[in-house]
Structure formats: C-alpha cells, structure tokens
C-alpha positions as CSV (number, residue, x, y, z in Angstrom):
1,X,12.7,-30.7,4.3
2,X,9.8,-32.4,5.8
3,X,6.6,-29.8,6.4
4,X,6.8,-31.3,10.0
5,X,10.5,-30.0,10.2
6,X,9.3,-26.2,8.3
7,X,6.9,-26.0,10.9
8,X,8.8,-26.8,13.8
9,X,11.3,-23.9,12.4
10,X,9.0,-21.4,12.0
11,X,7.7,-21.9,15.8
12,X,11.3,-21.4,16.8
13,X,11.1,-18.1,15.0
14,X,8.4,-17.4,16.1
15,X,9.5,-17.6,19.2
16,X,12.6,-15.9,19.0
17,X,11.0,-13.4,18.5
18,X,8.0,-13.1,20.1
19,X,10.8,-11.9,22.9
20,X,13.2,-10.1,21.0
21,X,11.6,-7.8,19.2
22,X,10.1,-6.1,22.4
23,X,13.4,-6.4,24.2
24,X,14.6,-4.4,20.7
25,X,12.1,-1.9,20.9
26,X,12.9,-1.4,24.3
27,X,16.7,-0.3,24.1
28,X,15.4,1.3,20.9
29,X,13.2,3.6,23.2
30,X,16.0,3.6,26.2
31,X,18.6,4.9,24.2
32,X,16.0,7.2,21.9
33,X,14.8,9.2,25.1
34,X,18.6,9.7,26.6
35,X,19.7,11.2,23.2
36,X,20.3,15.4,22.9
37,X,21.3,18.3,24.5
38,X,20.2,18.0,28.6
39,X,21.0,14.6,28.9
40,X,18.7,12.9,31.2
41,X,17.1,15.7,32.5
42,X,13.4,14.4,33.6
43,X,11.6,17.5,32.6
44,X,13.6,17.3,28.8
45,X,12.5,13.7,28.3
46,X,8.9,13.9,29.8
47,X,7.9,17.4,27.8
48,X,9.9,16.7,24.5
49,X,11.4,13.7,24.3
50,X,9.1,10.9,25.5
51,X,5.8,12.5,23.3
52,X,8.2,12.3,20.3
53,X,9.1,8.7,20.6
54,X,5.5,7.8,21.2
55,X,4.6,9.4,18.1
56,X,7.6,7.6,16.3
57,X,6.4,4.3,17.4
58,X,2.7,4.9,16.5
59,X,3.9,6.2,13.0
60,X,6.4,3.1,12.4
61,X,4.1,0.7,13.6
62,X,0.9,2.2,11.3
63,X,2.8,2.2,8.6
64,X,4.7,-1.5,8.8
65,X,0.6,-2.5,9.4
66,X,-0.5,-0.6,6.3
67,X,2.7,-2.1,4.2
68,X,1.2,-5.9,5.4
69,X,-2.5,-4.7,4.4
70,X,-1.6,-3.8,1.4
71,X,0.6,-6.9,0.8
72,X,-1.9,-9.0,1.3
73,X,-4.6,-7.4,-0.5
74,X,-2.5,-7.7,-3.8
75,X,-0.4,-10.8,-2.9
76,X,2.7,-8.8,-3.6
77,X,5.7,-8.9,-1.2
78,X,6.9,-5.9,-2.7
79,X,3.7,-3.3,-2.1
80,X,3.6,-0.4,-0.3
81,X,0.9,1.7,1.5
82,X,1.8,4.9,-0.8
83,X,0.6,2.3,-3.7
84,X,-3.0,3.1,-3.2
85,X,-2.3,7.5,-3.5
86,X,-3.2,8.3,0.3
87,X,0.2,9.5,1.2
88,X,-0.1,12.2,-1.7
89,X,-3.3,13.0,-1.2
90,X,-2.1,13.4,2.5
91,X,0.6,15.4,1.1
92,X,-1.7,17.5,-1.4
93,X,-4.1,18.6,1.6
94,X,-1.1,19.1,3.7
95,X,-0.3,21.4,1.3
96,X,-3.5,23.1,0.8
97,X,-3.7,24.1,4.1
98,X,-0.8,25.9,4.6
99,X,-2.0,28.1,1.9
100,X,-5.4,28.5,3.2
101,X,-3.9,28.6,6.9
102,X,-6.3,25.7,8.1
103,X,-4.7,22.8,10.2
104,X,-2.1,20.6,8.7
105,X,-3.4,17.1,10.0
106,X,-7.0,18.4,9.0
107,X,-5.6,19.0,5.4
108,X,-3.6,15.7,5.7
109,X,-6.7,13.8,6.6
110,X,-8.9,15.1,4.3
111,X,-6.6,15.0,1.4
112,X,-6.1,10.9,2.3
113,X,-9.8,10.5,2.9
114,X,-10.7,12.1,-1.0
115,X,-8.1,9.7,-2.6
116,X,-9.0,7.1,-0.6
117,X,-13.0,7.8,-2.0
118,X,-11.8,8.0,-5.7
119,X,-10.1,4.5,-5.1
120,X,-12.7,3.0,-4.0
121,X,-15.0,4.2,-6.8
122,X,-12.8,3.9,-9.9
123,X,-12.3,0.7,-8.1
124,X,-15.6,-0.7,-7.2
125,X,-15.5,-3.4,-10.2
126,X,-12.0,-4.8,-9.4
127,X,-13.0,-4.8,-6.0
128,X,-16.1,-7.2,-6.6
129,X,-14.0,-9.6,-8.6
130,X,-12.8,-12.9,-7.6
131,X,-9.8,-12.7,-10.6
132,X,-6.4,-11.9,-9.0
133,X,-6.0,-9.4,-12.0
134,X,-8.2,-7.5,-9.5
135,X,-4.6,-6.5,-8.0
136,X,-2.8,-5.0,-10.4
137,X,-6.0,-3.3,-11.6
138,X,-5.8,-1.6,-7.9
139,X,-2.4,-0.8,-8.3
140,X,-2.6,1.1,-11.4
141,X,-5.7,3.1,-10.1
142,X,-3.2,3.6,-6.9
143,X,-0.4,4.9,-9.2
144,X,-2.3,7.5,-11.2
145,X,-3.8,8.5,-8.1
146,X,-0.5,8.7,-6.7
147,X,1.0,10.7,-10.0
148,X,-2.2,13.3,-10.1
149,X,-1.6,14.4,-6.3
150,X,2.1,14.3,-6.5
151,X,1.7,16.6,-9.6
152,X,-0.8,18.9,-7.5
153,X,1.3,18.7,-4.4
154,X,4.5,20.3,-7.1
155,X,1.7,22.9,-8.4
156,X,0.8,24.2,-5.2
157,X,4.1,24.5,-3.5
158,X,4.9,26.9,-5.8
159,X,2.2,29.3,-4.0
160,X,3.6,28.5,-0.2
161,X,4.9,31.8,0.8
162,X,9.0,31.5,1.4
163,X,8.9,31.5,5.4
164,X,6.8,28.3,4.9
165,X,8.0,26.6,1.9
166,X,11.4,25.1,4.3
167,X,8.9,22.8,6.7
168,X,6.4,21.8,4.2
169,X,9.1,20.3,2.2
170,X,11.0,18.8,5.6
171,X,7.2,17.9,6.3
172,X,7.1,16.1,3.1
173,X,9.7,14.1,3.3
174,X,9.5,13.0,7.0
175,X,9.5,14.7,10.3
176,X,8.9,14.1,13.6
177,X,10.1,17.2,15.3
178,X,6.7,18.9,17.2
179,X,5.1,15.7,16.9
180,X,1.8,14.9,18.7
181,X,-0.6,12.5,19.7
182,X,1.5,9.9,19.5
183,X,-0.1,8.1,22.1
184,X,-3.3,8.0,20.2
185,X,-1.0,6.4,16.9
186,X,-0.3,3.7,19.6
187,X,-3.5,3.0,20.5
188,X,-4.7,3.3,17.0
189,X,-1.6,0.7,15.8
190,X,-3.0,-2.0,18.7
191,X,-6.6,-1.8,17.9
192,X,-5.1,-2.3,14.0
193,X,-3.2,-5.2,15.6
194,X,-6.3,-7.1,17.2
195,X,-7.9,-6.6,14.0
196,X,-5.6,-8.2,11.8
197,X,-5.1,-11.3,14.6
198,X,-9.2,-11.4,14.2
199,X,-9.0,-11.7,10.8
200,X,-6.3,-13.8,10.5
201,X,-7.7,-17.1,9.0
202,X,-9.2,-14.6,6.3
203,X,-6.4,-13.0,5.7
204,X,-4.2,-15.9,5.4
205,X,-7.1,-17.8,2.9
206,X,-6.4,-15.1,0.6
207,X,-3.0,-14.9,0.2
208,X,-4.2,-18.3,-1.2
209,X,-5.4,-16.8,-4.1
210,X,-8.8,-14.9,-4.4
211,X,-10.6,-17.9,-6.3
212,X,-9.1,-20.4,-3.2
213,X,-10.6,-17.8,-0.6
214,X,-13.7,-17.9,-2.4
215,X,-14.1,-21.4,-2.5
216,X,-12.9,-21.6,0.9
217,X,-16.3,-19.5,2.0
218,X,-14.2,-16.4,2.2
219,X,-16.2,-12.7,1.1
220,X,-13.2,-11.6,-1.2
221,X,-15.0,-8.2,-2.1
222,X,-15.4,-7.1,1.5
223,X,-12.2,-8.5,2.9
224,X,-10.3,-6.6,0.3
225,X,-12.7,-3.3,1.4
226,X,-11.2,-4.1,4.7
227,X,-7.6,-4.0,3.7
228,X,-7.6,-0.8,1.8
229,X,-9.4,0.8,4.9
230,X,-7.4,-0.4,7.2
231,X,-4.2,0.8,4.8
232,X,-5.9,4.2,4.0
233,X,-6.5,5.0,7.7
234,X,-3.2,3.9,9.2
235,X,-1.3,5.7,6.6
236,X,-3.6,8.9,6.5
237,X,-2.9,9.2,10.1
238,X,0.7,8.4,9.9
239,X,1.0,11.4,7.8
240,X,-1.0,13.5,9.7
241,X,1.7,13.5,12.0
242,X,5.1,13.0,10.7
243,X,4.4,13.9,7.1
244,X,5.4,10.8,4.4
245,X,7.9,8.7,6.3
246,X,8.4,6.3,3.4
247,X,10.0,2.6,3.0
248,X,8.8,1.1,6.6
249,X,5.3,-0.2,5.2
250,X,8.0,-2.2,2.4
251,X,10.5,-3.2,4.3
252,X,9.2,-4.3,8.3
253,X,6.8,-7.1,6.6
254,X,9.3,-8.1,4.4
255,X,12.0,-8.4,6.7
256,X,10.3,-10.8,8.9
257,X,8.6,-13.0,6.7
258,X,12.5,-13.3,5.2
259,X,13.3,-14.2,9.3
260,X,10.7,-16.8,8.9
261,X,7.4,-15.5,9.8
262,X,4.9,-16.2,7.2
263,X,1.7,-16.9,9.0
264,X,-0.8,-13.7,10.2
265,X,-0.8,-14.9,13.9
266,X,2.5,-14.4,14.2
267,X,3.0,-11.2,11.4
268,X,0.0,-9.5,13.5
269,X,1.9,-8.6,16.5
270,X,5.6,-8.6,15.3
271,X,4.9,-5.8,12.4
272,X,3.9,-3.0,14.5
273,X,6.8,-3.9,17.0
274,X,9.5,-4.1,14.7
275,X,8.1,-0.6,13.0
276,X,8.0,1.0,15.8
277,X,11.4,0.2,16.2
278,X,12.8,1.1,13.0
279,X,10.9,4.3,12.9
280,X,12.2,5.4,16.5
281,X,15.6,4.6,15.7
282,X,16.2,6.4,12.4
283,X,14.2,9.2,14.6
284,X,17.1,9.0,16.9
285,X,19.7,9.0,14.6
286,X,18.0,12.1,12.6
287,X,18.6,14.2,15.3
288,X,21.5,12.7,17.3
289,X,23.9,12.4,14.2
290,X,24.6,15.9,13.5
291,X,23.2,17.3,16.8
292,X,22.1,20.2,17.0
293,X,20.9,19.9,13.2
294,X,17.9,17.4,12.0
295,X,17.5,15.2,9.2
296,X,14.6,14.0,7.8
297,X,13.3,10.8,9.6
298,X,11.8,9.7,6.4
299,X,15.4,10.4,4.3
300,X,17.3,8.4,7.3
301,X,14.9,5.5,6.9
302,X,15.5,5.1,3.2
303,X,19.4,5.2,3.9
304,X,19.1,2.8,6.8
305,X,16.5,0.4,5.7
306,X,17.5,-0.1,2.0
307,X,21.0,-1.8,2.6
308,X,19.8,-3.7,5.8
309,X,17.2,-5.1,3.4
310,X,19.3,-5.8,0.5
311,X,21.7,-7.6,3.0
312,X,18.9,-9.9,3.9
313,X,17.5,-10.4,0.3
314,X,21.0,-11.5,-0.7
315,X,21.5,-13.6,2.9
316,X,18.2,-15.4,2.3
C-alpha cells in the first residue's frame, strides 16, 4: 500500500470518528443517567445521578490521557499510568488518612505528589538522557515505587478499624459511588487535551525515537518532564475521586491507534472521549447489573475492557 493510500485511510478514520465517538459518549451518558431505582425522576438524576457521571467521564478521560502520556514517554504501546507508582502512593495516603481521620483526596493527593517527587529524583539522570534506555530505566524506578506503596498500602490496612476497612478496599479497587467534582475532572481532562494538541509535533517527534527528537531540535529532557507531570496529575486526581480505576489508561489509547489513529492531532481529542465513555459505562453497568447492589467500577472495567481488547488484538 501506497503511503498516499495509508494516509488517505487514516483521514477516513479519523473522521469516522471524530463523529462517533461523541455520538457514543452521548447514548453512553443518556442511558447512564436513566439507570436505577426512580427512573427519570428529575430531582434523582440532577442530585445523584448526573454529578456521578460527570465524575465518571472526568476520571475515564484523565486516565485514557495519562495511559497516552505515559505511552509516549516510554514508546511502549503497552504502558500504563500505574507504571510510574502514583496510583499507590494515591492509594498509600488514601490509606493513611483514614487512620489519621484527615480527608481522603487530601491523602490521595499527597500520597501521588511524594511518589511522583521520588520519581523524579531517583530519575533525574534518565530523565536528561537522550538513550531510549532512559525508558525502561523509568519503568523500573516506577515498579519499585509501585511495589514499596503497594506493600505499605497492605501494612497499614491492617490498622483500619473494621467499620472502615469495607470502603477503603471498594475504594481501592474502584468506586464511583459519592463521587464529586466531577465537573472539575472535566475541565481538568480538556485543559490536558489542549495541551497535548499544543504539543503535538513534539510529542509525535519523539515517538521517533529520543536521539531523532533531538536531532530534530526537540528538548527530550523537558518534554519527558512534561509527560510524567501531566501522567502524575491526571492520575493523582483520578484517584482522588474514584480510588484506582485500573486498565482505561492501557486500553483507550490502544484501542484506537488499533482503529487507525496514530497521529497526536487526532489521539488528542479522541482519548479523553472514548475514556469517558468506557469509564461511564462500566459505571453503569456496576450499579445497574445487580441493582440494588454495586460492583466495583474499576473490577467491571477489567472484565469488560480485557476481552473487547483481546478481540481487537486478534481482529487487527
């Protein structure tokens, strides 16, 4: 195939769905705010309902942007915001202030902030380099950082009084029931979107390789500074308020890059749709399935998102 005739396919994509995926996340949010007890009763969805699926679509869409960050930064398809530790550290000061009765997103925050810190320190070297060992150097330091404040999280739960120990584990694993400022996720995901379609030539130069990007005039050092802040922030927050919703930062990226989108223009806008999406639907399912029971959001989007993307894997 010609590269005119690989272009000209990834336009159509491209344009496919640059109106489908916010015709998706619309019936996504239709049907999300009719589901439960009451129906459509306005003052159910307005007080409860609607403030829930704002949240879900500020989490999923953080997320899916952190999972591209963090693919970019280390030129893996296959990376994951929770690579660099912030999700457990999230976790660990989540945590931490249920014991000391302080204010779980101020412990989430704070938790994400301190791992984020020791990245970027035990970090600082790879970080300058222009080798693309610089990558998996990052995602070791991520892992162990990941181990110590999973390890610490398992220590500490072992002091949360019995009344509490129930929601910090559903907390832990996912849940958007209670959720707020979701409206200031959303707002957070689109200022994260306009970033990463300012940056895009950048961004794109480095997927290159870091020794292209360099040559090509790029600062490698401080666009990878940029990535992992972006990543550490959108996740951090995430967390804050639904506790560690994992696989959409793997998956949402993934998926559409196997549906043809490859270039940041396009990727800047689509991922925080299509997390959105995918976070406010296995939202919907968590508490529609089994009604009046919940699941844990973060549970249903392992189950859901890990054949759908196998299915495409295979399909591609």
């Amino acid at each position: 195939m010609s590269a005119d005739s690989s272009m000209r396919l990834v336009d159509r994509s491209a344009a496919r769905l640059r109106w489908g995926l916010p015709v998706l996340l619309a019936v996504v949010v239709a049907v999300a705010v009719s589901v439960g007890e009451g129906g459509w009763n306005a003052d159910i969805i307005w007080q409860l309902r609607l403030p829930r699926v704002l949240a879900g679509m500020g989490v999923g869409a953080l997320l899916a942007q952190a999972g591209l960050s963090m693919q970019i930064l280390l030129r893996n398809p296959l990376a994951d915001p929770y690579v660099l530790g912030a999700s457990g550290g999230a976790g660990l000061g989540a945590i931490a202030a249920l014991l000391f009765g302080a204010a779980l997103w101020l412990g989430s925050v704070i938790g994400a902030g301190l791992v984020l810190l020791l990245l970027l320190l035990m970090g600082s070297r790879f970080m300058a380099s222009r080798d693309d060992e610089a990558s998996a150097q990052l995602i070791l330091i991520g892992a162990m950082l990941a181990a110590i404040a999973g390890a610490l999280s398992t220590l500490l739960l072992s002091l949360v009084p019995d009344q509490q120990l129930r929601g910090a584990m559903f907390w832990l694993v996912g849940n958007l029931s209670g959720a707020e400022h979701g409206l200031a996720l959303c707002v957070l995901a689109v200022l994260a979107a306009g970033w990463l379609a300012w940056r895009q030539r950048a961004y794109d130069r480095l997927l290159l390789g870091s020794e292209a990007a360099w040559l090509l005039g790029e600062p490698v050092a401080r666009i990878r500074l940029e990535l992992v802040l972006l990543a550490a922030v959108a996740t951090g927050a995430s967390v804050a308020v639904a506790g560690a919703v994992g696989f959409v930062g793997l998956v949402v990226p993934q998926a559409l890059r196997l549906l043809g989108l490859h270039r940041m223009r396009d990727l800047a806008w689509a991922v925080p749709l299509a997390g959105a999406a995918l976070v406010v639907a296995a939202d919907t399912l968590a508490r529609g399935i089994i009604m009046p029971y919940e699941l844990p959001v973060g549970a249903v989007t392992a189950l859901v998102g890990a054949p759908i993307f196998i299915l495409m894997l295979r399909r591609s």
